[in-house]
C-alpha positions in Angstrom: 2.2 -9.3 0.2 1.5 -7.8 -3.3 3.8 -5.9 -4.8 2.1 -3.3 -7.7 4.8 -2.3 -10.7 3.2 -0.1 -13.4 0.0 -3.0 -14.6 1.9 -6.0 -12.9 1.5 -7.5 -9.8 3.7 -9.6 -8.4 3.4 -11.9 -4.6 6.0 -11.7 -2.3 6.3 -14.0 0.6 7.6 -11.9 3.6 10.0 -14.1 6.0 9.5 -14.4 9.7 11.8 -11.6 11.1 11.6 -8.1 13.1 12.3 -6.2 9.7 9.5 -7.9 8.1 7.0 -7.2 11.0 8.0 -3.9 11.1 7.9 -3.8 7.2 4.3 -4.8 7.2 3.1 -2.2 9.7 3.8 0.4 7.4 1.8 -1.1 4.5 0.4 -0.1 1.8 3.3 2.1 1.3 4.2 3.3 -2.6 7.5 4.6 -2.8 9.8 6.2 -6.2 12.0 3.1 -7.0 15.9 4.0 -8.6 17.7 2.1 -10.8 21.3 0.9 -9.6 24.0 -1.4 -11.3 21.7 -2.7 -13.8 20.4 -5.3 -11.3 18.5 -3.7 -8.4 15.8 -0.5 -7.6 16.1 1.4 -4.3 14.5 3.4 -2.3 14.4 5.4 0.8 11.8 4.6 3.5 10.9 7.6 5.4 12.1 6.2 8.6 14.4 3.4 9.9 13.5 -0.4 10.5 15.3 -2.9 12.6 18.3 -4.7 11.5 20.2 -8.1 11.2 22.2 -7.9 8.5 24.7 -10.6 7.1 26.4 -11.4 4.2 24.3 -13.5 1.9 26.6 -14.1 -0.6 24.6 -14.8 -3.5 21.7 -12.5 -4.6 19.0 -14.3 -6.3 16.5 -12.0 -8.8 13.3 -11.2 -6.6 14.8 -11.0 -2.9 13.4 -8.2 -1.7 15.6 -6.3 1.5 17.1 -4.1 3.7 20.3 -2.3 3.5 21.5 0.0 6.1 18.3 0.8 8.0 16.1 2.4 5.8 16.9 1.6 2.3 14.3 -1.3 0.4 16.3 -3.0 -2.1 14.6 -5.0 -4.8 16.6 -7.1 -6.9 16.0 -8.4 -10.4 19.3 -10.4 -11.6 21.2 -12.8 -9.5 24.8 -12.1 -8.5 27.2 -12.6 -6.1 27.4 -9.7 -3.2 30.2 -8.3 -0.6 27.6 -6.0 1.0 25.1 -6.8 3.9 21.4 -7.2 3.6 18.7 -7.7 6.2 16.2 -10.2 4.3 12.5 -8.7 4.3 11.2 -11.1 1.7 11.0 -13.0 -1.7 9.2 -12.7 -5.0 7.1 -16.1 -5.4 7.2 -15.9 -9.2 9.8 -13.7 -11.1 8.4 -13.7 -14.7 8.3 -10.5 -16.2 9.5 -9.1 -13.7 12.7 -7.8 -15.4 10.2 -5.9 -18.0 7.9 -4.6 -15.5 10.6 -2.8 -13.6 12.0 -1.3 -17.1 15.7 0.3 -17.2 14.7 3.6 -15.6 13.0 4.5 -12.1 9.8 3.1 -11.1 7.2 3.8 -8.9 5.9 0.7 -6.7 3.6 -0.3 -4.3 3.5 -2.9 -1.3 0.5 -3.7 0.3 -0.9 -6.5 2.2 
């Protein structure tokens, strides 16, 4: 998957799970990113995906997932987490990634 962040792109490998499938059904999608804790952008998908959360304990800078149902999470720091994720995916390469994603909201785009 290619993920499209202002003039960067970035590939994602998308794991082998229901979410994902469903995910990638729904590609190309571009969707207004929002800044959270200084670590992560979120957005609201326009309708629910299935679920298996768990805890993962440790977020590593590029996972790319679920939480709740419909909310796409894209991290860009690593830190430890109490909250449950569904895992969609994984940024292959994380450089620049920080900067492409800026401090503010950011419009993105997923596609196959």
């Amino acid at each position: 998957m290619k993920i499209h962040i202002g003039t960067s792109t970035f590939t994602a490998t998308l794991y082998e799970n229901a979410t994902a499938e469903a995910f990638k059904t729904r590609l190309p999608i571009t969707v207004n990113m929002v800044e959270l804790n200084d670590n992560e952008k979120y957005a609201d998908l326009p309708s629910s995906l299935p679920t298996n959360a768990s805890n993962p304990g440790t977020i590593q800078a590029g996972d790319l997932m679920l939480y709740g149902s419909s909310t796409l999470v894209l991290f860009y720091k690593s830190f430890s987490t109490s909250y449950n994720y569904t895992k969609l995916g994984r940024i292959d390469d994380i450089t620049g990634l920080t900067a492409a994603l800026g401090s503010g909201n950011v419009k993105v785009t997923f596609e196959l």
